[in-house]
N, C-alpha and C positions, 0 to 999 in steps of 0.2 A: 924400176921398183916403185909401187905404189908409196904415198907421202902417206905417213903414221899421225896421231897426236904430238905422239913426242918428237916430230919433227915442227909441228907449230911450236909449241912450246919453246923451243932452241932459237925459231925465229924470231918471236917474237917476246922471247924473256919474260914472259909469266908463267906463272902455276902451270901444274898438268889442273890442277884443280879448277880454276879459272878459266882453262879452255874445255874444260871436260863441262862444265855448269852452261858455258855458253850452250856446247854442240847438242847440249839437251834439253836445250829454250830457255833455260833458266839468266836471267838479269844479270848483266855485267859493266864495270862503267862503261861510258860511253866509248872513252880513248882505247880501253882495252877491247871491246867490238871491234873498232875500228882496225886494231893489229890484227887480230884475229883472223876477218873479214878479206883483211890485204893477205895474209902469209897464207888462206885458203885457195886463193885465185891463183898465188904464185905458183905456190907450190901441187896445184891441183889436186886438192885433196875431196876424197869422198867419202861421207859420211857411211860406216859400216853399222848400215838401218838392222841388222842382226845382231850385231853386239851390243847397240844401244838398244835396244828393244828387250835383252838379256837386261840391262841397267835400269833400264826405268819402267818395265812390266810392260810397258806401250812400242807397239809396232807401226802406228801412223798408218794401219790397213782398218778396210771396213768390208765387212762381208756384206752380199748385193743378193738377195735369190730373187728368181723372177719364174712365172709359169712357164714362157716360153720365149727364147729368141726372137722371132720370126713376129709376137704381138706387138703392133706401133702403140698401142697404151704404156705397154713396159719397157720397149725398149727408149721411148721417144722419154718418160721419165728417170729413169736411169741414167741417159747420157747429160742428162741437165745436172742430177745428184751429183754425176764426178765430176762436172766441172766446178761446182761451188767446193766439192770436198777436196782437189787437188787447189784450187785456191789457197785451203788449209793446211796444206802440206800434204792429205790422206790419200794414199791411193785406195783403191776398190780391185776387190775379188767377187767376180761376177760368176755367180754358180745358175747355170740354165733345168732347172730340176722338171720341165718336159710335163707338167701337168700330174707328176706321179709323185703320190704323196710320199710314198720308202724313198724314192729319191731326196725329195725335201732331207726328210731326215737324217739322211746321210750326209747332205749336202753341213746341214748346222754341225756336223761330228768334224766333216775338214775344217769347217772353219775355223770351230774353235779349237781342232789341232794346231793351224795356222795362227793362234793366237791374236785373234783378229780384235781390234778393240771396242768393234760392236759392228749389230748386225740390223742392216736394213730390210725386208723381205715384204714381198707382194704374195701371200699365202696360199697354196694349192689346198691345204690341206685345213678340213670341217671342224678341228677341235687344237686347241693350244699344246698337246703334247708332247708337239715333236719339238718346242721350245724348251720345255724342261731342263734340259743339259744348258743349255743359256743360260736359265734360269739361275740355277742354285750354284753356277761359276759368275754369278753379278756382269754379267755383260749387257752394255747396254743394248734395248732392240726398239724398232719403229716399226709399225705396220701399217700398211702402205693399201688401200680399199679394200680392206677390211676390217672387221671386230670378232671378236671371237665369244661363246657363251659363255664359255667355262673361264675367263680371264681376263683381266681390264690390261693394255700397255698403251703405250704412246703410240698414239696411230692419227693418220690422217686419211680421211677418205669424204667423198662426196654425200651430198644429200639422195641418194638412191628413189626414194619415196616422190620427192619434190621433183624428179629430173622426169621420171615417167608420169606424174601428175601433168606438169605441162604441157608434154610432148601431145598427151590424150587430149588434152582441153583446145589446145590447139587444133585436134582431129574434128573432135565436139562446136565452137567456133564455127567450123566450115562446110557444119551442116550434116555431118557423116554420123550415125549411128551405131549402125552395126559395125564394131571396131576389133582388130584381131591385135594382140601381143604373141611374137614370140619373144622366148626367155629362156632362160634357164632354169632348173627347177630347185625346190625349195631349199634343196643342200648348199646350195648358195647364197653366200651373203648380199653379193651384189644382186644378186635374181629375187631375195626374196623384199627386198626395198621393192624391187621395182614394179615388181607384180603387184603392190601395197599398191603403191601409185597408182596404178592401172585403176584397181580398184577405185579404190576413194575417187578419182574421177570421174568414172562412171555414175557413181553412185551419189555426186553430188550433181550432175546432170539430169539424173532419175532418170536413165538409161537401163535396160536389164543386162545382165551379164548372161554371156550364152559360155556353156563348159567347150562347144566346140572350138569355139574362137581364140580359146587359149590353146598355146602350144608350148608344152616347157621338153626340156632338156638337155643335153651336155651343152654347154657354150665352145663350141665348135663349128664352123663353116657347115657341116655337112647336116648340121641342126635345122639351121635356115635356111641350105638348100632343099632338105626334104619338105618344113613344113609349111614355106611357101607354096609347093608343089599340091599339096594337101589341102590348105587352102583355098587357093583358086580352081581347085577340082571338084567343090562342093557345090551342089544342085543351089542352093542359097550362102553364096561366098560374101565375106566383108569386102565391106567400101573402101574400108580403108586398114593397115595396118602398120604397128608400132615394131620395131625391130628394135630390142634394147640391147644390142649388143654390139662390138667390134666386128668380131669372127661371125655374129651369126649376120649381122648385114651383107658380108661379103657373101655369103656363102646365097642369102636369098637375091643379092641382084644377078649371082650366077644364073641362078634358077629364072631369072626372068626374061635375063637375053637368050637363054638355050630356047627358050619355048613362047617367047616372043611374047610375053606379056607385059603390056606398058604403062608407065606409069607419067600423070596422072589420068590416063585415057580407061584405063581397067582395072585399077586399083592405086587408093593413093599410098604414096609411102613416107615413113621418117626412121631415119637411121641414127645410129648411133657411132660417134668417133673416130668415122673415118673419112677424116678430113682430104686427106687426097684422093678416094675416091668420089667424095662430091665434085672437085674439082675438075675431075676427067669424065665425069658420066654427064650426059644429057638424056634427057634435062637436069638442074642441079636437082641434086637432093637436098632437101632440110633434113638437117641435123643437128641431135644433142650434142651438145662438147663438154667435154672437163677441159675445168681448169690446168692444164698438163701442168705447167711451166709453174702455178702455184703451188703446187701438189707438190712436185719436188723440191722447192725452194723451202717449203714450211717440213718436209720428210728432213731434209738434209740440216737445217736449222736445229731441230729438233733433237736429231744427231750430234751433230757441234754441242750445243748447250750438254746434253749430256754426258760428251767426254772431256767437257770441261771443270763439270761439277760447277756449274754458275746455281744452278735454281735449287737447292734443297730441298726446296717445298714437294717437287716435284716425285720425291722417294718417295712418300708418302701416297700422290692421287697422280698417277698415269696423265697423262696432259692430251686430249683428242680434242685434232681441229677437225668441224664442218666446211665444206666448202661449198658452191654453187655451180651448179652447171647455166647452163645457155643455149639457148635454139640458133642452129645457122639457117636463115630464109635461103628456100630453094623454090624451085616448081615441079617440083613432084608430088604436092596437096594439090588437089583437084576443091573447088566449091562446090557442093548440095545445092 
């Protein structure tokens, strides 16, 4: 039979109240931890996270939504998040909402059935709505590369603008003019930073922008597979092009070894984020990186502070960190 409180208690001759205050974080003398601590181990006792979560409003879970399993952006941040938050004692309820925004939505209704004590999320979905029910139950939330129009929250995400500025000037540098983006298009937060980028580069180079050379839509593999394809198919194709994406880089080097086109020999490339496949393609790719490992450490921090109620201030103005990305040198740039 499982060991009760009131079996500590008996052990160790204090209060139910004193061991009830500990098992709920709460400061106890020293010497009294120390029985406590002992008659726990003896008596193997385990804390019933449903009954005290019934006690003190707190379940020590944290809801996680992410676009998709299978994205090493989300999932590579994600597993960093739970280990600083099991650190805390927090486990994570990882909801995979598949790119569909009803999903999403449903996804935040378990959660906060599950009474979760806040909720992390990397957002599928183009307006703050499906927070709402968060909202107005005070849960704490973090958004994770994104911002939202309609809504300010604590979020942290990269410099989007800045990441594709570089990556172009870089292309610009080496001599290549005629320069192609794909992206995603403008209903994206991350797509519409970057396409800014693009821009402002160009245009601080005094380069024209051609509409062909742009190619936006879903940020999907099969995005970058087509519109490489489309690309290089053009009577006057770009020198070079910028792949701002995870999924759409994969999807355009598919398209490259299918039909044999090389890089830096017939078009130059730079990708984005997909660190091990630079690592296994030849030639490397240069690639933009996020900060993965900051990202979550400043998501999860973020988190902690707020279900600790350290910063007050912060009820008042949403707290969002910028971060910076970086080029990985490859040889996949060809020189002009």
């Amino acid at each position: 039979m499982a060991a009760t409180i009131r079996d500590i208690t008996k052990m160790t001759g204090l209060s139910l109240a004193t061991v009830s205050k500990y098992l709920n974080g709460g400061n106890v003398l020293p010497k009294n931890r120390l029985a406590i601590e002992h008659a726990i181990e003896v008596l193997h006792y385990e804390v019933n996270e449903v009954a005290r979560g019934l006690a003190t409003n707190r379940t020590k879970t944290v809801g996680v939504l992410i676009q998709k399993l299978d994205n090493v952006f989300a999932s590579t941040i994600i597993a960093k998040i739970e280990d600083m938050l099991r650190a805390r004692d927090y486990g994570t309820i990882v909801c995979d909402c598949r790119g569909d925004e009803k999903l999403e939505e449903e996804a935040i209704r378990f959660l906060l059935g599950k009474r979760v004590d806040g909720i992390i999320t990397i957002p599928t979905s183009r307006s703050s709505a499906y927070l709402q029910s968060a909202i107005q139950r005070g849960t704490p939330l973090v958004l994770i590369d994104r911002a939202f129009d309609d809504g300010s929250f604590d979020s942290v995400y990269v410099d989007n603008a800045e990441a594709s500025r570089e990556a172009v000037r870089l292309l610009i540098e080496k001599g290549h003019k005629k320069i192609a983006i794909i992206c995603g298009d403008e209903g994206y937060y991350t797509a519409r930073g970057r396409l800014e980028g693009y821009f402002q580069a160009m245009a601080r180079a005094d380069l024209p922008v051609y509409a062909k050379y742009i190619k936006k839509g879903d940020l999907e593999v099969s995005h970058g597979y087509n519109a490489i394809r489309e690309l290089m198919e053009m009577e006057d194709r770009p020198t070079a092009v910028f792949l701002s994406n995870y999924e759409i880089t994969m999807g355009a080097v598919i398209a490259m070894n299918e039909t044999g086109i090389r890089f830096p020999e017939d078009v130059s490339v730079i990708g984005f984020d997909n660190l091990l496949l630079s690592q296994v393609i030849r030639p490397r790719l240069y690639m933009v990186v996020q900060p993965m490992e900051e990202i979550a450490q400043a998501a999860a921090k973020l988190m902690l502070e707020r279900l600790a109620g350290k910063d007050p201030d912060r009820e008042k103005e949403p707290k969002q960190i910028l971060l910076h990305t970086s080029i990985l040198e490859g040889e996949s740039v060809r020189a002009l």
